[in-house]
C-alpha positions as MATLAB code, in Angstrom:
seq = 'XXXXXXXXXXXXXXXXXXXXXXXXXXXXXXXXXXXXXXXXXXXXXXXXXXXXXXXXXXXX';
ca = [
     -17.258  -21.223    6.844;
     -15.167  -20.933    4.101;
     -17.317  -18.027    2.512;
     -17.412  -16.303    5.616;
     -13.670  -16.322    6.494;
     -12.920  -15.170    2.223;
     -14.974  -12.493    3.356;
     -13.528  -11.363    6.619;
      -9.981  -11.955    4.764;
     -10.747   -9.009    2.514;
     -11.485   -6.435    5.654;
      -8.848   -8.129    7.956;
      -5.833   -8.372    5.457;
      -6.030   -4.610    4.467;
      -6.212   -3.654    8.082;
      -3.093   -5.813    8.954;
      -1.456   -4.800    5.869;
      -2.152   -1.018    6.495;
      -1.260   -1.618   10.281;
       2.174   -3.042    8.880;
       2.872   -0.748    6.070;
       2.022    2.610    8.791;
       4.949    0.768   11.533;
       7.187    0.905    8.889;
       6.761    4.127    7.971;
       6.573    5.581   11.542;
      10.170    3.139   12.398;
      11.673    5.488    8.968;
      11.913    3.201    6.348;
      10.891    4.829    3.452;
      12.238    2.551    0.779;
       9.774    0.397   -1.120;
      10.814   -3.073    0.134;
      10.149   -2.833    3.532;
       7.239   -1.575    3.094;
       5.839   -4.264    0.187;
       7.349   -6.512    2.768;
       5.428   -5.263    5.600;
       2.089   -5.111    3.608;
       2.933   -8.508    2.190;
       3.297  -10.031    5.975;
      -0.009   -8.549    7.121;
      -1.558  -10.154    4.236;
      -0.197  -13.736    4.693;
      -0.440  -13.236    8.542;
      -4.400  -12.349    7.882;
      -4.834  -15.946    6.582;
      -5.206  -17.737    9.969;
      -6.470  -14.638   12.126;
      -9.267  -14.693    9.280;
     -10.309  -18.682    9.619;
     -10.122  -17.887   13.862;
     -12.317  -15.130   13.596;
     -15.142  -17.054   11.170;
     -14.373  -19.989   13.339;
     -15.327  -17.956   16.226;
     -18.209  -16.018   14.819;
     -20.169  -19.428   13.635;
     -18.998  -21.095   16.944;
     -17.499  -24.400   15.653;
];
Protein backbone atom coordinates (compact mmCIF):
# COMPACT_ATOMS: atom_id res chain seq x y z
CA UNK A 1 0.00 0.00 0.00
CA UNK A 2 2.85 1.90 0.48
CA UNK A 3 3.69 1.99 -3.38
CA UNK A 4 0.34 2.89 -4.16
CA UNK A 5 -0.13 5.83 -1.73
CA UNK A 6 3.93 7.23 -3.02
CA UNK A 7 2.15 7.19 -6.11
CA UNK A 8 -1.09 8.95 -5.48
CA UNK A 9 1.19 11.45 -3.26
CA UNK A 10 2.81 12.68 -6.45
CA UNK A 11 -0.78 13.58 -8.27
CA UNK A 12 -2.48 14.59 -4.93
CA UNK A 13 0.32 16.90 -3.43
CA UNK A 14 0.62 19.05 -6.67
CA UNK A 15 -3.10 19.40 -6.80
CA UNK A 16 -3.27 20.55 -3.09
CA UNK A 17 -0.25 22.54 -3.51
CA UNK A 18 -1.59 24.26 -6.74
CA UNK A 19 -5.10 24.52 -4.99
CA UNK A 20 -3.14 26.42 -2.11
CA UNK A 21 -0.70 28.43 -4.03
CA UNK A 22 -4.03 29.73 -6.61
CA UNK A 23 -6.11 30.87 -2.88
CA UNK A 24 -3.31 32.80 -2.18
CA UNK A 25 -3.01 34.43 -5.12
CA UNK A 26 -6.77 35.08 -5.65
CA UNK A 27 -6.83 36.44 -1.43
CA UNK A 28 -3.72 39.14 -3.04
CA UNK A 29 -0.73 38.01 -1.64
CA UNK A 30 1.72 38.25 -4.09
CA UNK A 31 4.87 38.00 -2.04
CA UNK A 32 6.85 34.78 -2.22
CA UNK A 33 6.32 33.48 1.35
CA UNK A 34 2.88 33.01 1.44
CA UNK A 35 2.80 31.47 -1.36
CA UNK A 36 5.97 28.80 -0.69
CA UNK A 37 3.97 28.58 2.47
CA UNK A 38 0.79 27.74 0.91
CA UNK A 39 2.38 25.22 -1.59
CA UNK A 40 4.43 23.87 1.27
CA UNK A 41 1.02 23.15 3.42
CA UNK A 42 -0.69 21.39 0.52
CA UNK A 43 2.25 19.25 0.27
CA UNK A 44 2.56 18.15 3.96
CA UNK A 45 -1.32 18.17 4.18
CA UNK A 46 -1.23 15.58 1.00
CA UNK A 47 0.62 13.08 3.27
CA UNK A 48 -2.43 11.62 5.11
CA UNK A 49 -5.21 12.45 2.38
CA UNK A 50 -2.69 10.25 0.19
CA UNK A 51 -2.45 7.00 2.73
CA UNK A 52 -6.72 7.53 3.06
CA UNK A 53 -7.16 7.46 -0.44
CA UNK A 54 -4.74 4.11 -1.12
CA UNK A 55 -6.28 2.89 2.05
CA UNK A 56 -9.56 3.29 0.47
CA UNK A 57 -8.80 2.21 -3.03
CA UNK A 58 -7.26 -1.39 -1.79
CA UNK A 59 -10.10 -1.54 0.86
CA UNK A 60 -8.11 -2.32 4.07
Amino acid sequence: MFRLASMLYSIIASAMAGAGVIAVLSAGYVSLTPILAAAAAGAVLAVPVSYLVARKLTGS
